[in-house]
C-alpha positions in Angstrom: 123.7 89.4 120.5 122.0 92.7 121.7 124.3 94.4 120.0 123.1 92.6 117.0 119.6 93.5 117.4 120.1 97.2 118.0 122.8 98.0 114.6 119.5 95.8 112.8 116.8 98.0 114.3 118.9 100.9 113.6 119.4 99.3 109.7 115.8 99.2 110.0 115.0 102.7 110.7 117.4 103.8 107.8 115.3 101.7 105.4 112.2 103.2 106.8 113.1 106.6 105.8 114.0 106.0 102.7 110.7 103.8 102.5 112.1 100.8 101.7 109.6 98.1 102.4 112.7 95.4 103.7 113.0 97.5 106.7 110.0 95.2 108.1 112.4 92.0 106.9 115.2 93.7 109.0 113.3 94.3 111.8 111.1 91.1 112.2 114.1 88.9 113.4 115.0 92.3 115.6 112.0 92.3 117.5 111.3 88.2 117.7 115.1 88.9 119.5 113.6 91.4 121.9 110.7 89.5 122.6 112.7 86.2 123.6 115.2 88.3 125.5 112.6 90.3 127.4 110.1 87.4 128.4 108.2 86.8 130.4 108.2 90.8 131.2 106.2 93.2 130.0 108.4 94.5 127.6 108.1 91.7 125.5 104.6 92.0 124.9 105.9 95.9 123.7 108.0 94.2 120.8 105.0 91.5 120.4 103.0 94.4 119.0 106.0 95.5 117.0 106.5 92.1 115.4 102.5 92.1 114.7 102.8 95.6 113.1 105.9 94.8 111.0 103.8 91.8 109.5 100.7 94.3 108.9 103.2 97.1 107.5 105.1 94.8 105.4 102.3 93.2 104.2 100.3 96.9 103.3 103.8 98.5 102.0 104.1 95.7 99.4 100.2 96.2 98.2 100.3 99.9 98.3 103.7 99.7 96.3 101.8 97.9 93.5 99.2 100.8 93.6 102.1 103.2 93.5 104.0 101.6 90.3 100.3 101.3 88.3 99.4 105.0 89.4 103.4 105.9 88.2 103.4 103.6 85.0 99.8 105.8 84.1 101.4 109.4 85.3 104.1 108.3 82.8 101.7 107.4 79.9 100.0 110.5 80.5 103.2 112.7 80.5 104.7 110.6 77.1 101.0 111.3 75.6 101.4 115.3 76.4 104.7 115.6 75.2 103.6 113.1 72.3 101.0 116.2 71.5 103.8 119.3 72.5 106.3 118.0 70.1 103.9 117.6 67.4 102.4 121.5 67.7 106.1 122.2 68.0 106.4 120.2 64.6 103.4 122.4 63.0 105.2 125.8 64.4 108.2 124.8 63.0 106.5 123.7 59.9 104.9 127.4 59.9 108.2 128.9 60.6 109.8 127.6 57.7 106.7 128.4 55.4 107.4 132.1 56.5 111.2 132.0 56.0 110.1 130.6 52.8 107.6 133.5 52.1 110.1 136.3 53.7 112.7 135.0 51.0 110.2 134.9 47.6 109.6 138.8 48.8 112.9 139.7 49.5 113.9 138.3 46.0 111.5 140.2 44.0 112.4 143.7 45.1 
């Protein structure tokens, strides 16, 4: 059962780096394991504080990811309305571009 608990808190640590908010899922059983194996010692209160801050970081990972998907759906807005305004100057250059191919042609005819 240790055993267990460790390759989870080890799963745990891999989501963490890739911030992957389930990493507090993973480790929640993990650390109520610890706790029961370790009581009544003093180590137990250790992974009582970890289970309490899994709760908190779960909890502030899932509301600061909603922040982080409005702030990235708006950065993506913004970069589709620049692009939206590049590719329509692009559209007037071109515009311009042919007018002057046009114009370079008319002159070259009439020599």
């Amino acid at each position: 059962m240790t055993l267990i608990a460790v390759i989870l808190g080890a799963v745990g640590a891999i989501l963490s780096v890739f911030k992957n908010r389930w990493c507090f899922a993973v480790w929640l059983p993990c650390n109520g394991f610890w706790i029961w194996y370790n009581y009544p010692g003093i180590q137990s209160w250790v992974f009582l504080v970890m289970f309490w801050s899994c709760l908190v970081g779960w909890w502030t990972w899932s509301h600061d990811q909603a922040a982080g998907d409005a702030m990235h759906k708006s950065m993506i807005a913004e970069l589709y309305s620049d692009n939206k305004k590049l590719c329509t100057g692009l559209t007037h250059y071109k515009d311009k571009v042919v007018e002057l191919e046009n114009e370079l042609d008319r002159l070259k005819e009439s020599k």
